[in-house]
Backbone as numpy.savetxt, mean C-alpha at the origin, in Angstrom:
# Nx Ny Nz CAx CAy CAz Cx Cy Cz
10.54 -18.69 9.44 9.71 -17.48 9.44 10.57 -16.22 9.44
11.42 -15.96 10.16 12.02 -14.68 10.55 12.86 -14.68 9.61
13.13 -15.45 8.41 14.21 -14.73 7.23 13.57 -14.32 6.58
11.87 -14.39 6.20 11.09 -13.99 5.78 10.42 -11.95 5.58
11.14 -12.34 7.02 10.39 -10.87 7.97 11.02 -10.09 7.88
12.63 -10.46 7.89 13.95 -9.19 8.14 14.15 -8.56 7.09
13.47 -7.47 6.59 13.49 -6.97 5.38 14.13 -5.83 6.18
14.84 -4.85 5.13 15.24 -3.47 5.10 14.45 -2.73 5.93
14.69 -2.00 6.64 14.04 -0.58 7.46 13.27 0.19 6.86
12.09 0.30 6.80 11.96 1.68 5.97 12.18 2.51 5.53
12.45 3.34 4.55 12.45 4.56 3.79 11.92 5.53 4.14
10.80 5.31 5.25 9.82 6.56 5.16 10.16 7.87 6.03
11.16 8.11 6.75 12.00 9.22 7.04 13.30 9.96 6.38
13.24 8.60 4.95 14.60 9.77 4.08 13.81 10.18 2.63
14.71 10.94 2.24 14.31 11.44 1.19 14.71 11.00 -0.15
13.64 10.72 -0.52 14.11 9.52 -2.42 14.67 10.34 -3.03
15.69 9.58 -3.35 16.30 10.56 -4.82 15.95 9.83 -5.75
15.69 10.31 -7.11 15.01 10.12 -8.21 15.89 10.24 -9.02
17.08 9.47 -8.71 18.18 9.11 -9.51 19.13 8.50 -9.62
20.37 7.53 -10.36 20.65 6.69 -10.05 20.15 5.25 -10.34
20.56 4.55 -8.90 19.88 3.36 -8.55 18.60 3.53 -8.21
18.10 4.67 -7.91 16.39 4.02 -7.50 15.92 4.40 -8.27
16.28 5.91 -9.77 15.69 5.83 -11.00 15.49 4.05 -11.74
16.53 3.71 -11.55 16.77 2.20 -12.16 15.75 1.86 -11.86
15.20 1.05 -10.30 14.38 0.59 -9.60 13.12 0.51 -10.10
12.56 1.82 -10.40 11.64 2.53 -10.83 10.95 1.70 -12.27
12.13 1.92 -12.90 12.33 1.57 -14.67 12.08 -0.18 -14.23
12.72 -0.52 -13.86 12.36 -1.88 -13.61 11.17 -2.42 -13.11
10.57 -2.10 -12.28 9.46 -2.37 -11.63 8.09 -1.77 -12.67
8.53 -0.50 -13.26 7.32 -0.42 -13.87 7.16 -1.68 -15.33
8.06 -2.46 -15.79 8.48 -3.46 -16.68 7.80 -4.14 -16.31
7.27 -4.60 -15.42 6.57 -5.71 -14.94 5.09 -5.74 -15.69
4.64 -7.21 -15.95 3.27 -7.02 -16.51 2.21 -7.69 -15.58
1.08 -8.15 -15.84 0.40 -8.85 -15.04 0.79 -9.95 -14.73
0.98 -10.40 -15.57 1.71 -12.26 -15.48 2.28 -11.70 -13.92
3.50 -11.33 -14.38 5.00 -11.05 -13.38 4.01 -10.56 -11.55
3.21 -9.49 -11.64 2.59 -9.12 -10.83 1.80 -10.29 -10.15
0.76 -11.02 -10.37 0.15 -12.14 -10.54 1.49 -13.25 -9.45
2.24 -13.21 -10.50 3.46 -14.20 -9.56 3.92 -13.75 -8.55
4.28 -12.78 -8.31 5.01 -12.26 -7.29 4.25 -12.16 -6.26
2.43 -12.74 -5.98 1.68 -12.85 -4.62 1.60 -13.93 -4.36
2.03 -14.78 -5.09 1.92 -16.44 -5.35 2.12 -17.14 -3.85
2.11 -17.62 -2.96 2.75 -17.87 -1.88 3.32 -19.17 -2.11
5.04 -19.37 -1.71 6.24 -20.42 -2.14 5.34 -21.85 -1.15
5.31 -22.33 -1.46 4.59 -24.27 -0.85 5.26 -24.17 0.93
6.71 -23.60 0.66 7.37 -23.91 2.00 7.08 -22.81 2.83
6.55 -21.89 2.99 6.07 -20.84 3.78 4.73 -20.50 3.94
4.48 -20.46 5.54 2.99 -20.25 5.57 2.20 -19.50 5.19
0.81 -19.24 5.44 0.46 -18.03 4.85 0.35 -16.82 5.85
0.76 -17.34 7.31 0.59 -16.06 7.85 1.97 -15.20 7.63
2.56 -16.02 7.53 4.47 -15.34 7.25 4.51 -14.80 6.06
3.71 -15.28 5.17 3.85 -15.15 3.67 2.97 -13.48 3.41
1.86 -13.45 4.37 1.44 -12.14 4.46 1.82 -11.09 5.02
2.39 -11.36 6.18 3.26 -10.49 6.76 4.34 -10.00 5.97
5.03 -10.58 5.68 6.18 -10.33 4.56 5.61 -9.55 3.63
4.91 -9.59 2.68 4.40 -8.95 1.65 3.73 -7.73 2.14
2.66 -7.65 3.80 2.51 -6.32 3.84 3.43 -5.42 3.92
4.46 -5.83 4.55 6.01 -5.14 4.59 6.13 -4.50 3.50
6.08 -5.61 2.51 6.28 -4.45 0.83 5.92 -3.88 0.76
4.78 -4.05 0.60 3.89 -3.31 -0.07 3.60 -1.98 0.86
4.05 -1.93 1.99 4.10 -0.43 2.75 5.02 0.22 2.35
6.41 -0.22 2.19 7.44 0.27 1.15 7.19 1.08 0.47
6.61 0.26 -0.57 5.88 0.64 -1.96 4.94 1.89 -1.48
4.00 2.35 -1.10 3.57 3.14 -0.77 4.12 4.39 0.09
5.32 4.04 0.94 6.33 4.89 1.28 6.79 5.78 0.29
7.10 5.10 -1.01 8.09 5.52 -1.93 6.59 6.30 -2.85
5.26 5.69 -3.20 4.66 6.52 -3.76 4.18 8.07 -2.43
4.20 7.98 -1.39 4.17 9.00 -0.43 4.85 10.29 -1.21
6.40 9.70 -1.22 7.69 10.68 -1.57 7.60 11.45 -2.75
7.20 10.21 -3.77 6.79 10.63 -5.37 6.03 12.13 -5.28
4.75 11.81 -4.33 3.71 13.11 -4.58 4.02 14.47 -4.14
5.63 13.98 -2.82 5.34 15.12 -2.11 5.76 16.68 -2.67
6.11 16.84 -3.66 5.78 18.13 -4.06 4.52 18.54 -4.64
3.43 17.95 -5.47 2.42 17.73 -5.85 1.22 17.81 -4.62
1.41 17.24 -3.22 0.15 17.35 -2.47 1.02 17.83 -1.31
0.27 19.29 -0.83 0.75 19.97 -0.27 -0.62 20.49 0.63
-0.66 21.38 1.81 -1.60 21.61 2.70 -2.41 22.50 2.27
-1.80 22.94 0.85 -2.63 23.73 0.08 -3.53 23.47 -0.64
-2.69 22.54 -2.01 -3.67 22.09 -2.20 -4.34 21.13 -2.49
-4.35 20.23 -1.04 -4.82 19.19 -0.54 -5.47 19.45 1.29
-6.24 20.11 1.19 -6.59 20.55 2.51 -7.39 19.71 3.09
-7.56 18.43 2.92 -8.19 17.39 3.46 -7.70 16.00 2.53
-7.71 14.73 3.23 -7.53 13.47 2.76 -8.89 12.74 2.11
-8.56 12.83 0.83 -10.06 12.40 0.09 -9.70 11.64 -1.08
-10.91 11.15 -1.68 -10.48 10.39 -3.39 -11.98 10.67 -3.74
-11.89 12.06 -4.22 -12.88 12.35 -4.77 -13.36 13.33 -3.83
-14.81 13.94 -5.02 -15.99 14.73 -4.12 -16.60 14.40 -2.73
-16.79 13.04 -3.12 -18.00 12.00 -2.63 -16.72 11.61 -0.86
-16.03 10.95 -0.84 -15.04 10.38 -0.17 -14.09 11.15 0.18
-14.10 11.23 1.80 -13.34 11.79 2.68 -12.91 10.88 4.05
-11.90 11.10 4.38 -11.06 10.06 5.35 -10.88 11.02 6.20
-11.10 10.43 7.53 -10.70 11.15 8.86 -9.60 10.10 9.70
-9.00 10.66 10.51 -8.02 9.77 11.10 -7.85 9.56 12.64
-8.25 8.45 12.96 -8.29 7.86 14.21 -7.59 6.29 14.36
-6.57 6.37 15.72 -6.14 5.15 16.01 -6.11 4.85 18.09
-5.16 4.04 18.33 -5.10 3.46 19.36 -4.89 4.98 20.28
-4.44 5.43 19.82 -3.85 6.46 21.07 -4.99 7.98 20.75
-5.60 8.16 19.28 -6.72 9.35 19.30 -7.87 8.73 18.66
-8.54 7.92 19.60 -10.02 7.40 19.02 -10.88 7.81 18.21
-10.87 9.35 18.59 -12.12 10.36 18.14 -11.13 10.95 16.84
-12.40 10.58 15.67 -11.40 10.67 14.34 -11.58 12.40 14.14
-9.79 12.55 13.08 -10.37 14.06 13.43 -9.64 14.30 11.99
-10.12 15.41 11.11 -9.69 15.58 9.71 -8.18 15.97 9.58
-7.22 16.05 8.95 -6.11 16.53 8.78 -6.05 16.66 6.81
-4.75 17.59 7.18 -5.23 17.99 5.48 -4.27 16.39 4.82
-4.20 16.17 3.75 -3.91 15.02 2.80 -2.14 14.65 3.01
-1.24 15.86 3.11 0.09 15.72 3.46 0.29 15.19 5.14
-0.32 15.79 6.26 -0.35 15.47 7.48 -0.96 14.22 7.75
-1.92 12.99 7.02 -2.96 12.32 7.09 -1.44 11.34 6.43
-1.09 11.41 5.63 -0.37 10.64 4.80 1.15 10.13 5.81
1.74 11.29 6.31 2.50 11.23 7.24 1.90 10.50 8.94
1.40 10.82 9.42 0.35 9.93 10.40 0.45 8.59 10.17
-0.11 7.97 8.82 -0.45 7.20 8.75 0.88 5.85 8.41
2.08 6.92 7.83 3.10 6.30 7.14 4.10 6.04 8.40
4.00 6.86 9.68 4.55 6.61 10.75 4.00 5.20 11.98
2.63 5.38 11.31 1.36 4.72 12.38 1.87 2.86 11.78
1.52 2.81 10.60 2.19 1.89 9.80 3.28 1.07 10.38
4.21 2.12 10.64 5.72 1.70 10.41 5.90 0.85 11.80
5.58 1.54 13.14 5.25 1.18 14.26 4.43 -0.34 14.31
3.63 -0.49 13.70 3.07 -1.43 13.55 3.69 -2.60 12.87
3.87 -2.78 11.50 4.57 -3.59 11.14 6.06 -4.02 11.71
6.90 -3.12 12.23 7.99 -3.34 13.13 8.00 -3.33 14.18
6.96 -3.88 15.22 6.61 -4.72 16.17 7.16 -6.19 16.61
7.39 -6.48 17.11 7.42 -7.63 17.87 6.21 -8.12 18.01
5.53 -7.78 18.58 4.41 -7.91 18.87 3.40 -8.31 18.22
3.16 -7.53 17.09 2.62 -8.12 15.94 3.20 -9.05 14.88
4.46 -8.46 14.33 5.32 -9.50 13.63 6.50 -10.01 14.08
6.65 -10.73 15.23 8.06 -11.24 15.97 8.67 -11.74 14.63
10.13 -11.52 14.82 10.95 -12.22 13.88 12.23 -13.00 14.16
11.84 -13.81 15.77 12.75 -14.77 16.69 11.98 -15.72 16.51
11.04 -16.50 15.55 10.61 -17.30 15.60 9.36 -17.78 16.81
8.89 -16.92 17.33 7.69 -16.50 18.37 6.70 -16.53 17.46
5.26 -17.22 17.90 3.93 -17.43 17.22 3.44 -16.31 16.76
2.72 -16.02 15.75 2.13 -14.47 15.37 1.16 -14.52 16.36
0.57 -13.18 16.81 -0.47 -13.02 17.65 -1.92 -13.47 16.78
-3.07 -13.79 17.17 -4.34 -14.71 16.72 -4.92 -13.33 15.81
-4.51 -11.88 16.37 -5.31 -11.02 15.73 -4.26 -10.26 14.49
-3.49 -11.30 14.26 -2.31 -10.92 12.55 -3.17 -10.35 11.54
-3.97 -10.60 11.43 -4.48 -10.95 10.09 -5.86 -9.53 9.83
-6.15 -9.46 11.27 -6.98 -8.31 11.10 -6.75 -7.19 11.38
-5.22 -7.11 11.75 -4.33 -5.86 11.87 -3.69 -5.80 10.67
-3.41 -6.63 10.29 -2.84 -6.23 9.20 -3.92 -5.79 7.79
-4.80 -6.35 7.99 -6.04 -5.97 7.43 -6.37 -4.84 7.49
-6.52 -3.91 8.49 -6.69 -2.77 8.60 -5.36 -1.60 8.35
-4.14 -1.96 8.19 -2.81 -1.89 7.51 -3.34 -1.18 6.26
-3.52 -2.38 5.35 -3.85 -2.51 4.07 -4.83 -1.57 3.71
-6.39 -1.67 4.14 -7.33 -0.70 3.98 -6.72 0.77 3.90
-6.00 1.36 4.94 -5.47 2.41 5.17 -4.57 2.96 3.91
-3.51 1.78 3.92 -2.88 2.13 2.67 -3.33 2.41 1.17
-4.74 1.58 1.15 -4.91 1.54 -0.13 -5.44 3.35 0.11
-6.28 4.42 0.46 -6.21 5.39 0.86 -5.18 6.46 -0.26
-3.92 6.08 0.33 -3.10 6.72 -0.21 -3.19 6.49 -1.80
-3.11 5.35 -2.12 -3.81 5.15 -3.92 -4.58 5.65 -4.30
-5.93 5.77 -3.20 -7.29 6.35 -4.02 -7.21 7.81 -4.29
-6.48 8.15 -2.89 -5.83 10.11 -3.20 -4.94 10.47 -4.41
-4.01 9.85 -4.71 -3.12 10.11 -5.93 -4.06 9.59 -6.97
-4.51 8.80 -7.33 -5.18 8.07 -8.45 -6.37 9.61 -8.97
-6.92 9.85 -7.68 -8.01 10.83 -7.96 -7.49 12.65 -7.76
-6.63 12.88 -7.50 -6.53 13.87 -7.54 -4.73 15.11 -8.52
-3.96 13.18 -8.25 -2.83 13.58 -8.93 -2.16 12.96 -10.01
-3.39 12.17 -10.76 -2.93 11.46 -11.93 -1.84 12.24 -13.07
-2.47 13.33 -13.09 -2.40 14.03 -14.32 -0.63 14.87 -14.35
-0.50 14.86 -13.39 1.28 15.63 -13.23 2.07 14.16 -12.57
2.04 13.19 -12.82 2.29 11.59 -12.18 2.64 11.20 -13.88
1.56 11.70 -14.67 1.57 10.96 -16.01 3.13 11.93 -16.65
2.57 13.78 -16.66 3.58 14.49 -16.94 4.89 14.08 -16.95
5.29 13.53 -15.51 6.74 13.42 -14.82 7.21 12.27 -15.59
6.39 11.27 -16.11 7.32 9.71 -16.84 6.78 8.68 -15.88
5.89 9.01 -14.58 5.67 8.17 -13.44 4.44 7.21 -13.20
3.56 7.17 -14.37 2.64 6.84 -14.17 2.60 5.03 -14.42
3.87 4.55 -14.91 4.06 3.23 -15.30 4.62 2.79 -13.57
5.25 3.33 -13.07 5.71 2.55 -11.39 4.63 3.23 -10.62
3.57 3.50 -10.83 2.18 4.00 -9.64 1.65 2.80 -10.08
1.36 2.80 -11.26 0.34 1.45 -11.87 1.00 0.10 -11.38
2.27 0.20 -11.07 3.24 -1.09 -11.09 2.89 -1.61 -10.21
2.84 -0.59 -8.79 2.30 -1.12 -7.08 1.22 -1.00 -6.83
0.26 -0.23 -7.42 -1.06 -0.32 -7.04 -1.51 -2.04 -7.32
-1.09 -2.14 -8.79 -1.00 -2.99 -9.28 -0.31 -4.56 -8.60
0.27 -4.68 -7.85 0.91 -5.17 -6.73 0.06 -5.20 -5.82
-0.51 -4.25 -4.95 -1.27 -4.02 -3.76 -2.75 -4.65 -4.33
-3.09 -4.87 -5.31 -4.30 -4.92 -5.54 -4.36 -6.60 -5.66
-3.34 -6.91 -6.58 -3.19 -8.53 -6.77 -2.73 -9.22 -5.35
-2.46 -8.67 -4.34 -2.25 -9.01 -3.05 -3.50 -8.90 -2.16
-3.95 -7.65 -1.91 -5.03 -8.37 -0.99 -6.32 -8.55 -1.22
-6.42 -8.88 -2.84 -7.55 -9.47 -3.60 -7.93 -11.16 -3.08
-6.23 -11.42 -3.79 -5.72 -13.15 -3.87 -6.02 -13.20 -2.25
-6.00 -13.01 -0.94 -5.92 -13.26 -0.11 -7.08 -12.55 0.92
-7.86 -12.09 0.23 -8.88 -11.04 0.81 -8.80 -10.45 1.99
-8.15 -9.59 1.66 -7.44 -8.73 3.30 -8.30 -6.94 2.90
-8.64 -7.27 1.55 -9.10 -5.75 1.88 -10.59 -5.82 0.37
-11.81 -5.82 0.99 -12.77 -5.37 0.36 -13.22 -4.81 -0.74
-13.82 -4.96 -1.82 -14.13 -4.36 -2.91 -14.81 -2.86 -2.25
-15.67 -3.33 -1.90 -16.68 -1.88 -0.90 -15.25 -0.93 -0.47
-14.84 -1.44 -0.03 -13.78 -0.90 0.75 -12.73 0.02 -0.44
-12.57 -0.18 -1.27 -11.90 0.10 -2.45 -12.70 1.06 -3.57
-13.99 0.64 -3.01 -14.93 1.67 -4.05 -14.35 3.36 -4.86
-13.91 4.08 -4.03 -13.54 5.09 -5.65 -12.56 4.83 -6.24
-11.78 3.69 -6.53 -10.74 3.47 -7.41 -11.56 2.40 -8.02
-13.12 1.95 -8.22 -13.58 0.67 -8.54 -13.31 -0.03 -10.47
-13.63 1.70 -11.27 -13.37 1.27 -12.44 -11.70 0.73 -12.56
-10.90 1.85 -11.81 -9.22 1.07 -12.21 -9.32 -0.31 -11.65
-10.14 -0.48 -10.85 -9.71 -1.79 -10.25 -10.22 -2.93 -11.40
-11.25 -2.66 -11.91 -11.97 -3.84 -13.05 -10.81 -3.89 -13.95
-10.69 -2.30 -14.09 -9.30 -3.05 -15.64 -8.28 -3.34 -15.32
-7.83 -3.08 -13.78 -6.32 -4.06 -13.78 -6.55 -5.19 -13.49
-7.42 -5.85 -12.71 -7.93 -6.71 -12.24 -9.40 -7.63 -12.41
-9.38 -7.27 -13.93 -10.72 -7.89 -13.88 -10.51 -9.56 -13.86
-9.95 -9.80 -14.74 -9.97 -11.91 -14.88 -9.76 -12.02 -13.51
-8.59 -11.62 -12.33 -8.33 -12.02 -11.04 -10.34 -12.05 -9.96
-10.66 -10.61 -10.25 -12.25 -10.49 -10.11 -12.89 -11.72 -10.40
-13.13 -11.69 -11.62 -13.76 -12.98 -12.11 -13.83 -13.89 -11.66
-12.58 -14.88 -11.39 -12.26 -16.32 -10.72 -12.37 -16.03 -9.41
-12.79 -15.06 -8.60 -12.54 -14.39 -7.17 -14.54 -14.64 -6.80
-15.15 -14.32 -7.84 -16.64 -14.57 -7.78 -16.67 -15.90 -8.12
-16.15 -16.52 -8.58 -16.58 -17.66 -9.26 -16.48 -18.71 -8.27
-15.89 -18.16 -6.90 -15.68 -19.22 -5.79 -17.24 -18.99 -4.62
């Protein structure tokens, strides 16, 4: 289990450079097609599935770390004065320590959440990585992980497509959404309802996965 778990530290307190090796990164990852995406949630025969999820939420918070960084000149307290995906859809933010949810604008909500995250997944507690049992409630913490994150997709998708496409960036947004979506589809960690204003992107990246997903 725990070689599984010991991934890299987060990113989400430095600042990406957008050049180099993680331009590379970038270029590479957006290369990927469905097939490749599709495989890469696959879970290996010799690893369980609670390890196998844990591990992958890890990524895939990454991944969303790094789209965080992407936006941050683009969503600013200006003009993003609330956390939303769309007219219709607005997110307020409440956890263990401030119950009573309370609005923050889209840059402060994003940060919150990318710290709240980080704490969480690098737990002991939740994900020991000495070979200690996962706790019984893994799966619905990390569940609520995921929900959160997807958030950050539905905000860029809906409000900052259009200077994402400008920049050359819109092939590594599609790459991890694209990732995040074939992950906690295959494993149902996060809701269609739940996903609702990104619902048309979701049919076309994901429709055949949809399909065989009803068909059970």
């Amino acid at each position: 289990m725990a070689a599984y778990l010991q991934v890299p530290e987060s990113t989400m307190m430095q600042k990406s450079v957008q050049t180099g090796s993680y331009q590379a990164s970038l270029v590479a990852e957006a290369s990927l097609g469905t097939e490749d995406v599709r495989a890469s949630v696959v879970k290996p025969t010799h690893v369980d599935e609670e390890t196998w999820i844990a591990c992958k939420t890890k990524a895939v918070f990454e991944e969303v770390v790094r789209v965080v960084h992407l936006i941050e000149d683009l969503c600013t307290d200006e003009t993003c004065p609330c956390m939303c995906a769309g007219k219709d859809t607005k997110y307020s933010w409440a956890d263990e320590t401030n119950p009573k949810p309370v609005q923050m604008t889209a840059p402060e909500y994003m940060r919150v959440l990318v710290d709240w995250a980080h704490t969480k997944l690098y737990s002991q507690e939740l994900i020991p990585v000495d070979g200690s049992p996962f706790p019984r409630h893994l799966r619905s913490n990390l569940s609520l992980i995921l929900r959160r994150l997807f958030r950050v997709y539905a905000h860029v998708y809906r409000h900052h497509i259009q200077p994402i496409r400008d920049c050359g960036a819109e092939a590594h947004l599609n790459c991890s959404f694209k990732h995040f979506l074939y992950f906690v589809l295959t494993f149902g960690l996060v809701t269609r309802a739940e996903m609702a204003p990104l619902d048309a992107l979701i049919k076309k990246m994901a429709g055949e996965l949809l399909e065989k997903i009803e068909q059970h």
